[in-house]
C-alpha positions as a Markdown table, in Angstrom:
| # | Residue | x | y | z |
|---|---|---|---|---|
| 1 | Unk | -34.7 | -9.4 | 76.3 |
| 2 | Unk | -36.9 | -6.3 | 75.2 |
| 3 | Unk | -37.7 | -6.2 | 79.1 |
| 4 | Unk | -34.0 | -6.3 | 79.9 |
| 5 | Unk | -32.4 | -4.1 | 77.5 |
| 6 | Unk | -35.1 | -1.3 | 79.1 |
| 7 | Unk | -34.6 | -1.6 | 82.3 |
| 8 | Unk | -30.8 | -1.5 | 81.6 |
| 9 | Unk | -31.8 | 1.9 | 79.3 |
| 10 | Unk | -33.6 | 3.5 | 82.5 |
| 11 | Unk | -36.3 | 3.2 | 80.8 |
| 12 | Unk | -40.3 | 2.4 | 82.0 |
| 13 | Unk | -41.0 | -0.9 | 80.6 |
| 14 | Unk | -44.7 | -0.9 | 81.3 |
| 15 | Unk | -45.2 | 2.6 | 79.4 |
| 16 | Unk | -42.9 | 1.0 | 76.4 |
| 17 | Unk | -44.7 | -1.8 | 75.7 |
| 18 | Unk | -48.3 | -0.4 | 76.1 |
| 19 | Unk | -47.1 | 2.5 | 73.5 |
| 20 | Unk | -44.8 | 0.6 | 71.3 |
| 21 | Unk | -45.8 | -2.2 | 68.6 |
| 22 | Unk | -43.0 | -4.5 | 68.0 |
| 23 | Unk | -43.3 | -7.6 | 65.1 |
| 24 | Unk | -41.1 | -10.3 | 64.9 |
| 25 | Unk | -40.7 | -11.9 | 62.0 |
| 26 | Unk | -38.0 | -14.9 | 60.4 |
| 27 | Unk | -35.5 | -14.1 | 57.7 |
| 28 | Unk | -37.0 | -15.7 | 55.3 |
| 29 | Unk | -39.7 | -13.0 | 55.3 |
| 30 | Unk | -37.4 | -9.9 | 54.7 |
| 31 | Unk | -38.3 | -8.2 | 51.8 |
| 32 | Unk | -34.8 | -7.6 | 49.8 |
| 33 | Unk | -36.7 | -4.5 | 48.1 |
| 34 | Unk | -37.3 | -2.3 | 51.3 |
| 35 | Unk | -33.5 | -2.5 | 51.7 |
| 36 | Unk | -32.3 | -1.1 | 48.4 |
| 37 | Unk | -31.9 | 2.0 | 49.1 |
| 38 | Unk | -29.9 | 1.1 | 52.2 |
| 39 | Unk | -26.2 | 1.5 | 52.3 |
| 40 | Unk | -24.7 | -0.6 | 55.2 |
| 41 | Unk | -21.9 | 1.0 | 57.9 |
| 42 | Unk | -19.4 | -0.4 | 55.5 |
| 43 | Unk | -20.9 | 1.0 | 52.2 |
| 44 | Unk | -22.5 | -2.4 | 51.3 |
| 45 | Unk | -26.2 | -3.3 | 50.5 |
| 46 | Unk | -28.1 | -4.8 | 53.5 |
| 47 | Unk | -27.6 | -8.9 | 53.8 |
| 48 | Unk | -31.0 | -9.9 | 53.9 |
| 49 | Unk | -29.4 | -13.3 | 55.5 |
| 50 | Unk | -28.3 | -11.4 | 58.2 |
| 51 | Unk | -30.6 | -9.8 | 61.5 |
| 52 | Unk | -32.3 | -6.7 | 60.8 |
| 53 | Unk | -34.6 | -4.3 | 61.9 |
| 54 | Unk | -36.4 | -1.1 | 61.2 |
| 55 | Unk | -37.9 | 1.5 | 64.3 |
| 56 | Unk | -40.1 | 3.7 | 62.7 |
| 57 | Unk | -43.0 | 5.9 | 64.9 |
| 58 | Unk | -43.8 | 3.7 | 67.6 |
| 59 | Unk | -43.5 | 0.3 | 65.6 |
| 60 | Unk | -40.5 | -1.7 | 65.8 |
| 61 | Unk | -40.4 | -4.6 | 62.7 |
| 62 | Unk | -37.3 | -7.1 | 63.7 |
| 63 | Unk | -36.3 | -10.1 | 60.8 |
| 64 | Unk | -34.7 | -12.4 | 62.6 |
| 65 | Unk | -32.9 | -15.8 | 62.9 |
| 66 | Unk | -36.0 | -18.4 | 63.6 |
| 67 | Unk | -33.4 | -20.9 | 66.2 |
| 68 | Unk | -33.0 | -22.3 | 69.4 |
| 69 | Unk | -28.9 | -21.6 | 68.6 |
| 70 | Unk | -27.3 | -19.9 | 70.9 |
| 71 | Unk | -25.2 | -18.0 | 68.2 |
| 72 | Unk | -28.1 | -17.1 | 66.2 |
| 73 | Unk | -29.7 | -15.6 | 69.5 |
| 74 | Unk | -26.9 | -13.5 | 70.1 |
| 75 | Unk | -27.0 | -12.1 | 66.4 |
| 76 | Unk | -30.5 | -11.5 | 67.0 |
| 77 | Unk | -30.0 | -9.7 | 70.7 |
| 78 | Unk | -27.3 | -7.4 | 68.4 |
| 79 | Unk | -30.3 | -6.1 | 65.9 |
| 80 | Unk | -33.0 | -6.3 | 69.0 |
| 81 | Unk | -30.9 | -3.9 | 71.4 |
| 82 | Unk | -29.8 | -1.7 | 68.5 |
| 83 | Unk | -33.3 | -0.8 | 67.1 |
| 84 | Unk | -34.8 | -0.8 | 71.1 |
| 85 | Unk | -32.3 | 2.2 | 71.3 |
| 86 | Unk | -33.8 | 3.8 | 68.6 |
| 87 | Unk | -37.0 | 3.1 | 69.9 |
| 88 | Unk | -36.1 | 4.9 | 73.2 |
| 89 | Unk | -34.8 | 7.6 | 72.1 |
| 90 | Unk | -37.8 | 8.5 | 69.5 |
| 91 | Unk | -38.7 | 12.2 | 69.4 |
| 92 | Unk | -35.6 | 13.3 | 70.5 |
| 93 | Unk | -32.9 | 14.7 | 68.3 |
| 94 | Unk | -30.5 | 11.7 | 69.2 |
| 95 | Unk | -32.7 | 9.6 | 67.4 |
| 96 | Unk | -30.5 | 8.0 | 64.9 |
| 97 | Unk | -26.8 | 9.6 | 65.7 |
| 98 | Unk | -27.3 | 8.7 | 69.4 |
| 99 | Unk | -27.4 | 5.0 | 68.1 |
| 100 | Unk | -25.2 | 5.4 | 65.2 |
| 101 | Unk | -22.5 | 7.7 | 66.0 |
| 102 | Unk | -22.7 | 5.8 | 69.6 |
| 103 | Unk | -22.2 | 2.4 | 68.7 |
| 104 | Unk | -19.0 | 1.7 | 70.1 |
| 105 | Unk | -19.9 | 3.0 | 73.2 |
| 106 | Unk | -21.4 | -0.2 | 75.1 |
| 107 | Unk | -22.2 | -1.5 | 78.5 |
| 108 | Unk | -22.9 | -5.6 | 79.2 |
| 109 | Unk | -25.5 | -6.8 | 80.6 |
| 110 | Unk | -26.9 | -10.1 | 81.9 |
| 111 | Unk | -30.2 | -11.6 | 82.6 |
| 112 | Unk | -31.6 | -15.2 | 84.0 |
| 113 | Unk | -34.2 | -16.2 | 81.6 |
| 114 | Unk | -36.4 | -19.9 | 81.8 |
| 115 | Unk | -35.8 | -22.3 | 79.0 |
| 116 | Unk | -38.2 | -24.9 | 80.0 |
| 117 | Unk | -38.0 | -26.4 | 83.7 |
| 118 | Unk | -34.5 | -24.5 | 83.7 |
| 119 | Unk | -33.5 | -21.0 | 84.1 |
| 120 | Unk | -30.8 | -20.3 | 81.8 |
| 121 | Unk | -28.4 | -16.6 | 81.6 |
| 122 | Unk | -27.8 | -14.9 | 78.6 |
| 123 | Unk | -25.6 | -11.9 | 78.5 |
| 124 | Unk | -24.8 | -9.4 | 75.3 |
| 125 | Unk | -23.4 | -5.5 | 75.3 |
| 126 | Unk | -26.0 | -2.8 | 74.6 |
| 127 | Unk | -25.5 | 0.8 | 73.0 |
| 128 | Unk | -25.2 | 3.0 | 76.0 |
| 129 | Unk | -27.5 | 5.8 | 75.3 |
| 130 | Unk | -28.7 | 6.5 | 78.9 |
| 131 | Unk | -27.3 | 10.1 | 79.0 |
| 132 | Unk | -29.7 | 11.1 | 75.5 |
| 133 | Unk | -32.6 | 9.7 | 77.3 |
């Protein structure tokens, strides 16, 4: 996925992923107190049952749903393309309001992925932030 939603982005995977740290980690390890001080888009504390992520200077920590589900993998590709934006547009002053102010602004996407001795597709709408980077 992180090698999908780049490429879609424009952006150089191979200098991504040797620069950028990313950590995955399941729900149940999202600490509720790093979140207090966040409002949500609707004015809401954060749902720490819910996908979530933080890009910070070239890490990337995502708490997400541990499942083969289909659903729960499209929740997670919603919080995985959202903070990859922010990720590609670090050091520039588009940052967070070329993610935020941009959200409605989306492209879709598809990719073929292998899911055992099968290659499965999986498609989900990313942030379209190619004109900031």
């Amino acid at each position: 996925m992180i090698w999908n939603v780049a490429l879609h982005n424009g952006v150089n995977v191979k200098e991504f992923i040797d620069k950028w740290d990313i950590h995955f980690w399941g729900l149940e390890h999202t600490n509720p107190q790093f979140f207090e001080h966040v409002v949500s888009t609707s004015g809401g504390t954060i749902n720490t049952n819910m996908p979530s992520g933080v890009t910070g200077k070239y890490r990337i920590d995502l708490w997400l749903h541990d499942s083969t589900n289909d659903f729960k993998a499209r929740e997670n590709s919603d919080r995985v393309q959202h903070e990859l934006s922010h990720a590609f547009l670090f050091g520039t002053p588009h940052f967070v309001k070329g993610v935020h102010d941009n959200v409605n602004d989306r492209k879709f996407i598809s990719f073929w992925y292998r899911d055992g001795f099968r290659y499965r597709k999986f498609s989900l709408t990313i942030i379209n932030i190619k004109r900031f980077i």
